[in-house]
C-alpha positions as CSV (number, residue, x, y, z in Angstrom):
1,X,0.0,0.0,0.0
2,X,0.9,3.6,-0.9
3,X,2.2,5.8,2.5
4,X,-0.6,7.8,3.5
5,X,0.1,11.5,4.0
6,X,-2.1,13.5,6.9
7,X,-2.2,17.4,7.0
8,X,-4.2,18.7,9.5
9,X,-4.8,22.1,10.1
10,X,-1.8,24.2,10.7
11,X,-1.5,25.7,14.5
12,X,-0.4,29.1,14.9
13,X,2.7,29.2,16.9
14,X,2.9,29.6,20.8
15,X,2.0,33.0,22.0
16,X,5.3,34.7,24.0
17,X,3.6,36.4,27.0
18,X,3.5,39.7,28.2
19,X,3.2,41.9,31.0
20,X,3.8,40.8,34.8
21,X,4.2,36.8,35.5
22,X,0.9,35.6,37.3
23,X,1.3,35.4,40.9
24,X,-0.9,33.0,43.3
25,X,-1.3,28.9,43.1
26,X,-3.5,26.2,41.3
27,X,-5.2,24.0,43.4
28,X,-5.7,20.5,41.9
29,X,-8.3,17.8,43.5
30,X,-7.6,14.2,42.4
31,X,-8.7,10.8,44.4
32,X,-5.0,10.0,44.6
33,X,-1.7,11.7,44.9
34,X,0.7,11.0,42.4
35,X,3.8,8.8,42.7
36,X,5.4,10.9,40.4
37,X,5.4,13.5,37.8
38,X,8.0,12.5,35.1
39,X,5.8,11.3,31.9
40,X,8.2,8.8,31.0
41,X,7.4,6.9,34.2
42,X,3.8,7.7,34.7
43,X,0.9,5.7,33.3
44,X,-1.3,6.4,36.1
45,X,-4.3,8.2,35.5
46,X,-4.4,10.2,38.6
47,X,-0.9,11.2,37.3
48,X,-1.8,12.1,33.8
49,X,-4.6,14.0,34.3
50,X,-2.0,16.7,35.8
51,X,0.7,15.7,33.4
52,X,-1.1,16.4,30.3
53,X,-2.1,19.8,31.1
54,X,1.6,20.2,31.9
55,X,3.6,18.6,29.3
56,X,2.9,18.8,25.8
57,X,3.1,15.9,23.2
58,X,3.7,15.8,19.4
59,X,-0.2,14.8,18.8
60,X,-3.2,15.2,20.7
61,X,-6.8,14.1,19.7
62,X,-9.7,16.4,19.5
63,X,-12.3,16.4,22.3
64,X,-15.1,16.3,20.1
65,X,-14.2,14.4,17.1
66,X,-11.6,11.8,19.0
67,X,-9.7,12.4,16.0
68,X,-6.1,13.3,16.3
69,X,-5.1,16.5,15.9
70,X,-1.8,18.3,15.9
71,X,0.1,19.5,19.1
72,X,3.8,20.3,18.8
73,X,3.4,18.6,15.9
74,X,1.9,20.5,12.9
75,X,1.6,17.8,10.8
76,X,2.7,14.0,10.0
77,X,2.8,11.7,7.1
78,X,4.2,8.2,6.3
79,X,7.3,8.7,4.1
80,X,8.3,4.7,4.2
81,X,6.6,1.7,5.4
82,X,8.6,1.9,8.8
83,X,9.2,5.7,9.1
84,X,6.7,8.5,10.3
85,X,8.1,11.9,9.1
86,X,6.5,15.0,11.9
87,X,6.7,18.3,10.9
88,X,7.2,20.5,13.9
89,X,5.8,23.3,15.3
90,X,8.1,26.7,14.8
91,X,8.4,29.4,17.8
92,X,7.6,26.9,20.3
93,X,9.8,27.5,24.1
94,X,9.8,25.8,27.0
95,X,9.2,27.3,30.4
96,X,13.1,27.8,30.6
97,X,13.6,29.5,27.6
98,X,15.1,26.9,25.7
99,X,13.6,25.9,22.5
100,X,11.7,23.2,21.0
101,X,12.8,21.5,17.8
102,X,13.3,18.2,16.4
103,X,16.6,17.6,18.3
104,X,15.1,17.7,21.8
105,X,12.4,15.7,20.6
106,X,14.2,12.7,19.7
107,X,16.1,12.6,22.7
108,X,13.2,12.9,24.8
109,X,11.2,10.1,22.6
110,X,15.0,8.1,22.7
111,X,15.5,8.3,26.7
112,X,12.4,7.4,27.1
113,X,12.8,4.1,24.8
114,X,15.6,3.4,26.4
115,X,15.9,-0.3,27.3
116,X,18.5,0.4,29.7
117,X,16.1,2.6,31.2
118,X,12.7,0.1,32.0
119,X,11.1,2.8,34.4
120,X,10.1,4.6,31.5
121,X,7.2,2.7,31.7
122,X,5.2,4.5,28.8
123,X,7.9,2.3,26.5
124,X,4.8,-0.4,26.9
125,X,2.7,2.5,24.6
126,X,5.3,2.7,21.5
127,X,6.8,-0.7,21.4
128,X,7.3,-1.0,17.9
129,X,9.1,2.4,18.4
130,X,12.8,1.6,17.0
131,X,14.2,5.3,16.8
132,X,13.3,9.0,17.0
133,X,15.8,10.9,14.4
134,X,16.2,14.7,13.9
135,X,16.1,15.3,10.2
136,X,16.4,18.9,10.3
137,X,15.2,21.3,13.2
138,X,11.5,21.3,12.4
139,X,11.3,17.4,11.2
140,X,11.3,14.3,13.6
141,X,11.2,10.8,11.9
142,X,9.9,7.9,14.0
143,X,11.3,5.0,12.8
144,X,9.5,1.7,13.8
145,X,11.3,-1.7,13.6
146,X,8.5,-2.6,11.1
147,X,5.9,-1.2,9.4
148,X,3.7,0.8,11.7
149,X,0.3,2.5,10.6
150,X,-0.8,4.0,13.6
151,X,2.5,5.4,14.8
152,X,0.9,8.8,14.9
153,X,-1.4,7.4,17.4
154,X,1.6,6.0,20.0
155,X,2.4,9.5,19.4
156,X,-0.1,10.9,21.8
157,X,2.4,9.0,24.3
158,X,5.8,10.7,24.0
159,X,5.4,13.9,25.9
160,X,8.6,16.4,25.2
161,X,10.1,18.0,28.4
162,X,12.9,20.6,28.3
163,X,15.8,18.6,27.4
164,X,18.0,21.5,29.5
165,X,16.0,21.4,32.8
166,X,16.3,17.5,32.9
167,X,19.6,17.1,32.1
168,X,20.5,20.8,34.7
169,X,18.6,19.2,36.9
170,X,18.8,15.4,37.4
171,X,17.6,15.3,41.1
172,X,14.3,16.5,40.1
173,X,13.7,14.2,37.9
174,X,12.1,11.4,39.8
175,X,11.7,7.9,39.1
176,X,9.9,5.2,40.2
């Protein structure tokens, strides 16, 4: 079969804010407490309802439609049998300042498929996941060790973190 191409809607890039950073707290009610709050680990729901509003992913699907939708992912198409090709959002920052591209998203999607690395639990939601590449700064492949039609799906699973807090900050980045 032909690779199927998919290009949704484009998404405006991030907003930068102005003016005075907000001052007060957010209170969150949920029937547990998490065990943690790094994605990779996390496949709780208690712990995902937080995360998701937290951490962003490359795809996201729409609350009405349940279709997916793009994220920090603009759009995504199939360019072999065993390779999704993402184009990537442009303007996007983390809340350090650092930027988003391709290159921190592969090695977030990488150290989370880490088999060295078996508390990254959400591994058990891409396992035909064999790579994450940079092609360029705004183009992630996901290479799968066979052909994969719904990779763009598992991609709802591989939340992107700033790759500079985790690695400045290794203490704070709990495990299981």
């Amino acid at each position: 079969a032909a690779p199927t191409a998919v290009a949704p809607t484009p998404v405006p890039p991030t907003p930068t804010a102005k003016g005075p950073a907000p001052t007060g707290k957010i209170t969150i009610v949920s029937s547990t407490e998490p065990d943690t709050m790094e994605p990779g680990v996390s496949v709780v729901t208690a712990e995902n309802m937080i995360l998701y509003n937290v951490v962003d992913r490359l795809v996201e699907r729409d609350a009405k439609t349940n279709q997916l939708k793009p994220a920090l992912a603009e759009s995504w198409e199939q360019v072999k049998p065993d390779t999704w090709r993402f184009k990537l959002r442009k303007g996007v920052k983390f809340q350090d300042g650092s930027p988003f591209n391709a290159e921190t998203a592969a090695w977030n999607i990488n150290r989370m498929n880490n088999p060295d690395h078996p508390d990254m639990r959400v591994q058990t939601r891409f396992v035909s996941l064999k790579q994450a590449i940079a092609v360029d700064e705004n183009t992630l492949d996901l290479v799968s060790k066979e052909a994969d039609p719904i990779m763009p799906l598992q991609a709802m699973w591989m939340p992107v973190e700033s790759r500079k807090f985790i690695e400045e900050n290794p203490e704070l980045v709990p495990t299981r």
